[in-house]
N, C-alpha and C positions, 0 to 999 in steps of 0.2 A: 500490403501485408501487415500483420499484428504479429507483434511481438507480447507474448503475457507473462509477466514476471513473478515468480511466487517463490517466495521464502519459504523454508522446513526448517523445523529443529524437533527432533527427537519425535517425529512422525510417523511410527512405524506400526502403532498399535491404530492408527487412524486413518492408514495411506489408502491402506484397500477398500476401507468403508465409503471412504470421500473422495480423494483423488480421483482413483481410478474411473468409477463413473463420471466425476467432472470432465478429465482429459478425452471419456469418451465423447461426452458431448460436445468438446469443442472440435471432436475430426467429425463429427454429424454436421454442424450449424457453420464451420468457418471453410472458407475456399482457400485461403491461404494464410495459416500462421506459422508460429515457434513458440515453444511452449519453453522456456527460461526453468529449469529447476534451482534454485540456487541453495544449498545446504549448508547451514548456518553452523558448522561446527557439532554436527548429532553426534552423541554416544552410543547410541541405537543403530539399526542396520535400517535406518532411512537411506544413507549413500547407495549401500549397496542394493537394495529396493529400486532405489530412482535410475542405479546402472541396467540393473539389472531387464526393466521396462525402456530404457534410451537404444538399446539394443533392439529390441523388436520395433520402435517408430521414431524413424528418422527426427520427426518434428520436436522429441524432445531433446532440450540440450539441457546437460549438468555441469551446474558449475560449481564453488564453494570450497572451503578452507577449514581447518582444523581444527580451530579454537574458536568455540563460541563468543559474536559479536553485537547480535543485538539482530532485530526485524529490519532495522533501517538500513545496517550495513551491508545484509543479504540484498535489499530490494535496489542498495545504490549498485552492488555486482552486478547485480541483474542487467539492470538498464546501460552501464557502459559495453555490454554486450549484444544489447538489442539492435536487429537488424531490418527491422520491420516499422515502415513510414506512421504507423502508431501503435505508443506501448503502453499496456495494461497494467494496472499494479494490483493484484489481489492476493487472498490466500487460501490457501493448499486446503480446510476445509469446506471450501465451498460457501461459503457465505452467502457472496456473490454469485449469483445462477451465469451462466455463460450470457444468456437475454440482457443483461447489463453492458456487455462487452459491446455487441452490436448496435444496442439504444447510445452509446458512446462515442463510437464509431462513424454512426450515421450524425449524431450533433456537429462534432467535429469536420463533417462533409461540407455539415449543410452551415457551418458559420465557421469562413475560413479565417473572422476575427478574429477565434478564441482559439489559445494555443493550449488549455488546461483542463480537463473536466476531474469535475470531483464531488462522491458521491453525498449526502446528506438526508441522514436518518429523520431528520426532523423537519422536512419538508410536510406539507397535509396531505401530500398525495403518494409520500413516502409509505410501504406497509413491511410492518414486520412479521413472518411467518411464525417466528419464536422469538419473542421478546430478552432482552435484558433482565435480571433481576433487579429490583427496586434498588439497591444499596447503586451499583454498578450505573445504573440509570442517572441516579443523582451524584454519583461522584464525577458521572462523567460533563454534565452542564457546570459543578464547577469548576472543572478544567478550563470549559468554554469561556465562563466568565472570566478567570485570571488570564487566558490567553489575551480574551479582546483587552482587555485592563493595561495589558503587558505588553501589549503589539500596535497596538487600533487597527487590527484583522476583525472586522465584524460578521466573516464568513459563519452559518450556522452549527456545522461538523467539519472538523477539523483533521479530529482523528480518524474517521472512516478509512479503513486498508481497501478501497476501491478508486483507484482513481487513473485517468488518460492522460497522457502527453502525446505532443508530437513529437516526433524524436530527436530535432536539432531541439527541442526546447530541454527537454529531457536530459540531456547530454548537460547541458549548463548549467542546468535546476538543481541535479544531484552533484557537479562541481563545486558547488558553494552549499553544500548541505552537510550538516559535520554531526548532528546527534543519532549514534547508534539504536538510543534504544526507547525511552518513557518521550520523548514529546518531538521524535523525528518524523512523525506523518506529519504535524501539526507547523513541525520549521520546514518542510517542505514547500507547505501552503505559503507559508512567508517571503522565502525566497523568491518564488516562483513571482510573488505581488512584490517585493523589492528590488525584482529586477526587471521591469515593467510588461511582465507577459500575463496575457488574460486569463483570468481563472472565471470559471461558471459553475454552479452548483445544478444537481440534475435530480430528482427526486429516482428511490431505489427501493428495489423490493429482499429482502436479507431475513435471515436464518441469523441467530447466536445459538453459534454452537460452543462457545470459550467452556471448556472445563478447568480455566487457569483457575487459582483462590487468590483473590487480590487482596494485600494487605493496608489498607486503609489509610494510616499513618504512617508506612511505609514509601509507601506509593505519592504519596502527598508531598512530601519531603524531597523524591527523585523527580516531582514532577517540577514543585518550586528550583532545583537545582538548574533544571533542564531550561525553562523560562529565565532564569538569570541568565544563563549560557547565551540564549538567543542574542539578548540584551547587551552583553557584553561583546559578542561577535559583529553583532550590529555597530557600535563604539568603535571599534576597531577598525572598523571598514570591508570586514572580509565578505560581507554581501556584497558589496559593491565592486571589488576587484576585476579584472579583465577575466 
């Protein structure tokens, strides 16, 4: 069984365009999932949207809380509720085609070594349907760089919101995972490798559809905070705890 976990926030003007047909295609391609809504605190009538659809198929579950917390806080709900021997992390626009899930799924069969799959844009056999814009592109490698700088994680993408565990891994990974929101996909990665479970990179095919506006120096600043954070948790020992 797969469990897929997808965050919303304020997803309402998007749900029907995106959602909807993704969720279709995973009751086409999947023999047995759960499809994890987890709603991040929307102002919008996302909840009532995602009730309103959990009522006609069973397979979706909703979960979520009132006050907006961040991408990472929704996906750590998520996964303490997944009931399914591997669970998928993506999001609610589709980015990731369902075709990812199963190429995942199947890795994870076929190398019972690796307890982690995670997807990475910059693979050469990676393809992007709809690119990044150039500012977004380059802001985003130097993340990468300060990451590895900051970690000695030399994984290529870090941040990619696509990514597999197995579920007792899963369970542990998001126990010792504490940044809500600017560099939680990225300490997830870390965890996952500081507490010595296998991570593998798998090359992906993705769609950017972000209509976010990211603010440059803003973002820059939340991201240095969020790498100190790591740095500091790590000091502390809280990776390493039982």
């Amino acid at each position: 069984m797969i469990s897929i976990v997808i965050p919303f926030y304020n997803e309402e003007k998007r749900l029907r365009e995106y959602f909807d047909p993704f969720f279709e295609h995973m009751c086409r391609a999947l023999d047995e999932f759960e499809c994890i809504a987890v709603d991040d605190g929307s102002t919008d009538r996302t909840r009532e949207m995602l009730l309103e659809r959990a009522a006609q198929n069973p397979q979706l579950v909703i979960a979520g809380y009132t006050v907006n917390q961040g991408r990472s806080a929704a996906v750590r709900t998520g996964m303490f509720k997944a009931k399914g021997d591997f669970v998928w992390e993506t999001d609610a626009d589709a980015s990731y085609d369902v075709s990812q899930c199963i190429m995942f799924q199947k890795y994870l069969d076929e190398h019972p070594e690796c307890d982690v799959v995670i997807a990475t844009r910059e693979h050469r056999h990676s393809r992007a349907v709809v690119n990044q814009p150039p500012l977004r592109i380059f802001a985003g490698k130097g993340f990468r760089w300060l990451f590895r700088v900051g970690t000695g994680i030399l994984f290529s993408d870090v941040m990619a919101g696509c990514k597999m565990y197995r579920r007792d891994a899963a369970a542990d990974i998001f126990a010792h995972q504490y940044d809500n929101r600017h560099v939680g996909p990225a300490e997830t990665v870390y965890v996952a490798t500081r507490r010595g479970y296998t991570v593998h990179e798998l090359p992906v095919t993705w769609t950017d559809i972000s209509t976010s506006n990211i603010k440059y120096i803003r973002d820059t600043i939340r991201t240095l905070k969020g790498l100190m954070g790591i740095v500091i948790r790590t000091l502390e020992g809280k990776y390493d705890s039982p």
